[in-house]
C-alpha positions as CSV (number, residue, x, y, z in Angstrom):
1,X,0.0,0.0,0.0
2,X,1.5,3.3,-1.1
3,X,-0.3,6.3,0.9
4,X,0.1,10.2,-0.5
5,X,-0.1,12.9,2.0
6,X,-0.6,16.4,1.0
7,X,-0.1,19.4,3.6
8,X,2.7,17.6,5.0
9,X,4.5,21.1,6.1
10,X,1.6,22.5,8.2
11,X,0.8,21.9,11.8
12,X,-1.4,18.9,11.5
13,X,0.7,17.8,8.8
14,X,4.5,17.4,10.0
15,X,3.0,16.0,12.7
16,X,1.0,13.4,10.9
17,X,3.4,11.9,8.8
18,X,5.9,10.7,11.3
19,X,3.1,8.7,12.7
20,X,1.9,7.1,9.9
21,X,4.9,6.4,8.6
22,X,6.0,4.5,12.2
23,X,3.1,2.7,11.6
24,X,3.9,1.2,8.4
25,X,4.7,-2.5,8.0
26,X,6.0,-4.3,5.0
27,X,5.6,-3.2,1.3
28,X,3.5,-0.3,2.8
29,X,4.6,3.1,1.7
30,X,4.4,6.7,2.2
31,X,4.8,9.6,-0.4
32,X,4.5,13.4,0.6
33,X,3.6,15.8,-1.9
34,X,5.8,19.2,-1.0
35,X,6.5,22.4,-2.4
36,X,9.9,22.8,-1.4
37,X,12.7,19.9,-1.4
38,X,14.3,21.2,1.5
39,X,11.4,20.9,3.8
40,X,10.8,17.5,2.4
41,X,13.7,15.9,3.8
42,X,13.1,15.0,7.2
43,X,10.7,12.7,5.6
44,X,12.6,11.4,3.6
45,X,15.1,10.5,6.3
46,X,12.2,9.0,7.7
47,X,11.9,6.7,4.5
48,X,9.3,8.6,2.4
49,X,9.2,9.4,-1.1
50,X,8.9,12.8,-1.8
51,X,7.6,15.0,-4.5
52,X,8.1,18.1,-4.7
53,X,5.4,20.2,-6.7
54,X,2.2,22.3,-5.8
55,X,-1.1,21.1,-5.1
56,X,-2.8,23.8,-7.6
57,X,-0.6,22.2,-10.6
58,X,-1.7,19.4,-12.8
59,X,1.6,17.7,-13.8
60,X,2.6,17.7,-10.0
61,X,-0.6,16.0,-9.0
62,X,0.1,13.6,-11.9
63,X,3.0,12.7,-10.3
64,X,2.2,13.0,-7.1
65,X,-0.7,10.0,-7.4
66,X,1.1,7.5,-9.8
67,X,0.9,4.2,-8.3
68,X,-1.3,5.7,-5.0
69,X,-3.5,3.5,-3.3
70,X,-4.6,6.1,-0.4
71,X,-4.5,9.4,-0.3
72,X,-5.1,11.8,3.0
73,X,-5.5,15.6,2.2
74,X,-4.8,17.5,4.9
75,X,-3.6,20.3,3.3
76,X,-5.2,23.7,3.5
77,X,-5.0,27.2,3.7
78,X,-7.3,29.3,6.1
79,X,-6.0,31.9,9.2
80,X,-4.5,35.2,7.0
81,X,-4.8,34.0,3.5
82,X,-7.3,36.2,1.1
83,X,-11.0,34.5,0.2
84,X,-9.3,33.5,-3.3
85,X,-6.8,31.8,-2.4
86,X,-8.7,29.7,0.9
87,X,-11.3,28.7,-2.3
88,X,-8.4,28.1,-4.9
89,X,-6.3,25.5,-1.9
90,X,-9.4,24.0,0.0
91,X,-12.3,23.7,-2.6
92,X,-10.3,23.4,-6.3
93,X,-7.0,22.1,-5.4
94,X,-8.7,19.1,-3.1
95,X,-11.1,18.6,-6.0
96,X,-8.9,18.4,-8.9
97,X,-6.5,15.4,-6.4
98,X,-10.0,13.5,-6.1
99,X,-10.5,13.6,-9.9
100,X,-6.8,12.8,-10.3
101,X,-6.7,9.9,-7.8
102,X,-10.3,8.7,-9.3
103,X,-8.5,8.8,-12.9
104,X,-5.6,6.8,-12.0
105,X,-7.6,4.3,-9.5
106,X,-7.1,5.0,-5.9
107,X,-9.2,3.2,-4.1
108,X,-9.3,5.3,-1.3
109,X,-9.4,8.9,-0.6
110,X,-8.9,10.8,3.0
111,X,-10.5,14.4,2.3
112,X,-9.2,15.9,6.2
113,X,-11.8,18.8,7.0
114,X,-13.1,20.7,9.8
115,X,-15.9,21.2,12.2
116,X,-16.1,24.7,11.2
117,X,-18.3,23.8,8.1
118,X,-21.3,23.2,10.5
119,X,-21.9,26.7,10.8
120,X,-24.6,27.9,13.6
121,X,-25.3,25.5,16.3
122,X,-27.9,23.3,16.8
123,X,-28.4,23.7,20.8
124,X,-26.5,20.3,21.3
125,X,-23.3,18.4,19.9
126,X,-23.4,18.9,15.9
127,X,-23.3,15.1,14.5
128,X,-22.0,14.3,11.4
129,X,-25.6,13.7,10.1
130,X,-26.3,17.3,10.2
131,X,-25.8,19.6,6.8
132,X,-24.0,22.8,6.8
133,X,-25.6,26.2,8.0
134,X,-23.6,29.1,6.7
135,X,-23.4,31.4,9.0
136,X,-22.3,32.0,13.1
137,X,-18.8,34.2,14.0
138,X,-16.7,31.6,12.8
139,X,-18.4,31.2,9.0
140,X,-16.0,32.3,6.0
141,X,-14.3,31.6,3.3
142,X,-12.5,28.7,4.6
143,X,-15.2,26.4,6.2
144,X,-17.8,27.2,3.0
145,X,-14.6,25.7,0.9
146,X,-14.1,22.8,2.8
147,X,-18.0,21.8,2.8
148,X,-17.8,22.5,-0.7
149,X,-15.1,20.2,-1.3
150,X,-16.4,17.5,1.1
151,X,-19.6,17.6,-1.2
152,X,-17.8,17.3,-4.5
153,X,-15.4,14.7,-3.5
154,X,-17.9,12.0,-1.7
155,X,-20.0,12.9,-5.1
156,X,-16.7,11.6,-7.2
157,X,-17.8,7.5,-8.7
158,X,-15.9,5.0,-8.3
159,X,-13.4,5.6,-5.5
160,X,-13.6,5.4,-1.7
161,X,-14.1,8.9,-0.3
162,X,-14.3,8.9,3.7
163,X,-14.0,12.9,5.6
164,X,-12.4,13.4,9.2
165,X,-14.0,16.8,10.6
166,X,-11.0,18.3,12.8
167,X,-11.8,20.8,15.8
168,X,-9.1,23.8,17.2
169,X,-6.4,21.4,17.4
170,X,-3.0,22.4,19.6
171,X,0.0,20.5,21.3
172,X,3.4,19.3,21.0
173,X,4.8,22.9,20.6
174,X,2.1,24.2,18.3
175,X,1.3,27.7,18.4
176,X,-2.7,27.4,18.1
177,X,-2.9,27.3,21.8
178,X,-1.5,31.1,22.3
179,X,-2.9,31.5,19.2
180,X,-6.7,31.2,20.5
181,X,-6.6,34.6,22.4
182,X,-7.2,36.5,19.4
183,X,-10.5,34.9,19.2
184,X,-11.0,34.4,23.0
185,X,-10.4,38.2,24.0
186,X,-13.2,39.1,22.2
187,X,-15.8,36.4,23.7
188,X,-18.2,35.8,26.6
189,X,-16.2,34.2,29.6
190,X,-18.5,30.9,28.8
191,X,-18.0,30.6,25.2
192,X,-16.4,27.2,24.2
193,X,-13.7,26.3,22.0
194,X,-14.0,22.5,21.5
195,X,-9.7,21.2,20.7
196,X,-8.3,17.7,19.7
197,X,-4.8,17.4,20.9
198,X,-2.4,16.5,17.6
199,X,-1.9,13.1,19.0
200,X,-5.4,12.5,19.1
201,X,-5.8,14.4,15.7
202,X,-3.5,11.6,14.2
203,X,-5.6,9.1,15.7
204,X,-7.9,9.7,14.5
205,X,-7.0,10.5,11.0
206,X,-5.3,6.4,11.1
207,X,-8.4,5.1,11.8
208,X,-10.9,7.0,9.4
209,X,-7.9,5.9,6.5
210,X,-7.1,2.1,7.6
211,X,-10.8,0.9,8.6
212,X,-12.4,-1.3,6.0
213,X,-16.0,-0.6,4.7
214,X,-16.4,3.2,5.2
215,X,-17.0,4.5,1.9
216,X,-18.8,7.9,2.4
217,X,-18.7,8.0,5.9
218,X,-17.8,11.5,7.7
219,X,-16.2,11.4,11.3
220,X,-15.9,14.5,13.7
221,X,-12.5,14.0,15.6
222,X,-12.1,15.9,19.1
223,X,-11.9,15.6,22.8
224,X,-13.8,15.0,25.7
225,X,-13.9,18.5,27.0
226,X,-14.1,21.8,24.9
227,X,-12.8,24.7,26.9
228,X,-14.3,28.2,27.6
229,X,-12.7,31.8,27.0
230,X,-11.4,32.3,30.9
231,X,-10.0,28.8,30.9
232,X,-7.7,29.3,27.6
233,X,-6.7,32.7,29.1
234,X,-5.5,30.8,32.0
235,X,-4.1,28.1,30.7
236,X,-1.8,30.9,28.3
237,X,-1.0,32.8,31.7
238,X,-2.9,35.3,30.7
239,X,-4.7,37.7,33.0
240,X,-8.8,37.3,32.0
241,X,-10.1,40.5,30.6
242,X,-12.5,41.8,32.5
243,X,-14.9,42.4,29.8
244,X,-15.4,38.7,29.1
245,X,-17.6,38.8,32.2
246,X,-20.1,41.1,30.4
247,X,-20.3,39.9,27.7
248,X,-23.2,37.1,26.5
249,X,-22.4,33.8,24.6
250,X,-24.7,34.5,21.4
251,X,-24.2,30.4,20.1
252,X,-23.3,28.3,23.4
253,X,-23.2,25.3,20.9
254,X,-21.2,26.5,18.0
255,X,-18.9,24.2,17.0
256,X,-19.6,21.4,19.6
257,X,-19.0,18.0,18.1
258,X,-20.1,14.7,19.2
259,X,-17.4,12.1,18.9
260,X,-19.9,9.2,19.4
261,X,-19.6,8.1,16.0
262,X,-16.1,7.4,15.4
263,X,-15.8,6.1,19.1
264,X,-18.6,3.4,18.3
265,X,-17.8,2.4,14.9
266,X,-13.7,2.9,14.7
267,X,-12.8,2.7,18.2
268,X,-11.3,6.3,19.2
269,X,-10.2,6.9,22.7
270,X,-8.5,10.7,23.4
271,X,-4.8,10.3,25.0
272,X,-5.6,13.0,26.0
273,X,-9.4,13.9,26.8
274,X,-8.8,17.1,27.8
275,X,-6.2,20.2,27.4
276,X,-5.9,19.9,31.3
277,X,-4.7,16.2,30.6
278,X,-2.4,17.2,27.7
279,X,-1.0,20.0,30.1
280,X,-0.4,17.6,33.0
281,X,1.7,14.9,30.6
282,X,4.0,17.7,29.5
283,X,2.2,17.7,25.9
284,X,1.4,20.7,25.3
């Protein structure tokens, strides 16, 4: 089995491939598709083949996919980058690999998304059963892409299409953690973040690609315990605004997954259920 990985230099990336390539037994293989050769050789130290090429260019995705058997797109472009360019990475770039893994015969097809493409809350834990609502503080250019890719890909004939919806995800010297406040500053003192630590994120992302009969099937991947706006203050040592405490949560259940799915039918467990568990193991 030869795997491609795309997004291999962002944060859920680089810390995805490692894993999966530990993981590998006999003839299995892993390929990364990178833009620049330098930042593809730690992987290949770690055995991987490496192309280098961009995701938006045909004759690199040609290459990229000959001789694939499984591909997991994780890449993507969202915090900073203009509308354009979130729609040109995220909606037509994971499109045109699913028609180019479908031409060439991959039998299976990873599209990694994120909980953002939801939308508004529903007054309870979103389940993957529930269609996208555009709309709610966190709506823009980035989720809309990513459901809109999700819809064209699981539409593609022929090939195995499963979707792994991520949540804020942090740890293991990412900067998303400190990153939150930009968001949090601005929020009620209840409002929730809902986070997967990266080891968890990985996890999760081995079993959606590895488990047999899926085809189709969409999986929210998080922990136990989202987190509110004082608690990821504290947790940055940073003193809680005091205008967090005036301030009223306008959708308590934005972006709440349930995980009940993908721990009944592909056996997830967190390592870590909670940041305050990730924090106590050193894993942050």
């Amino acid at each position: 089995m030869l795997t491609l990985v795309t997004g291999t230099t962002g944060q859920v990336g680089r810390r995805f491939v490692p894993r999966l390539i530990a993981q590998t037994r006999g003839d299995e293989r892993v390929r990364v598709l990178v833009r620049d050769a330098a930042r593809g050789e730690r992987y290949a130290e770690l055995g991987a083949e490496v192309v280098v090429g961009d995701l938006r260019d045909a004759e690199a995705l040609g290459k990229a996919v000959a001789g694939v058997d499984a591909v997991v797109n994780v890449a993507a472009a969202f915090r900073g980058v203009p509308d354009e360019e979130a729609r040109a990475v995220n909606r037509d770039a994971a499109v045109e690999l699913g028609r180019a893994a479908q031409a060439v015969g991959v039998r299976r097809f990873v599209q990694v998304s994120t909980g953002l493409v939801y939308g508004t809350g529903r007054g309870r834990p979103v389940t993957e059963e529930d269609e996208s609502r555009p709309g709610g503080s966190m709506w823009g250019a980035y989720p809309e892409s990513k459901a809109q890719a999700e819809r064209e890909l699981l539409a593609l004939d022929g090939m195995d299409v499963r979707v792994a919806r991520l949540p804020f995800v942090y740890g293991e010297g990412d900067p998303h953690l400190a990153q939150s406040l930009m968001w949090a500053g601005n929020w009620a003192a209840t409002q929730r973040l809902h986070m997967g630590h990266h080891a968890d994120v990985a996890q999760g992302l081995l079993r959606v690609l590895h488990a047999p009969g899926i085809a189709g099937r969409i999986y929210n991947i998080a922990d136990d315990a989202p987190v509110t706006a004082v608690e990821l203050h504290q947790l940055n040592g940073v003193e809680v605004p005091a205008g967090l405490q005036g301030r009223t949560d306008p959708d308590p259940w934005l972006v709440i997954m349930s995980t009940e799915r993908i721990r009944r039918e592909l056996g997830y467990r967190p390592v870590y259920p909670s940041v305050y568990a990730a924090r106590d193991a050193g894993a942050l």
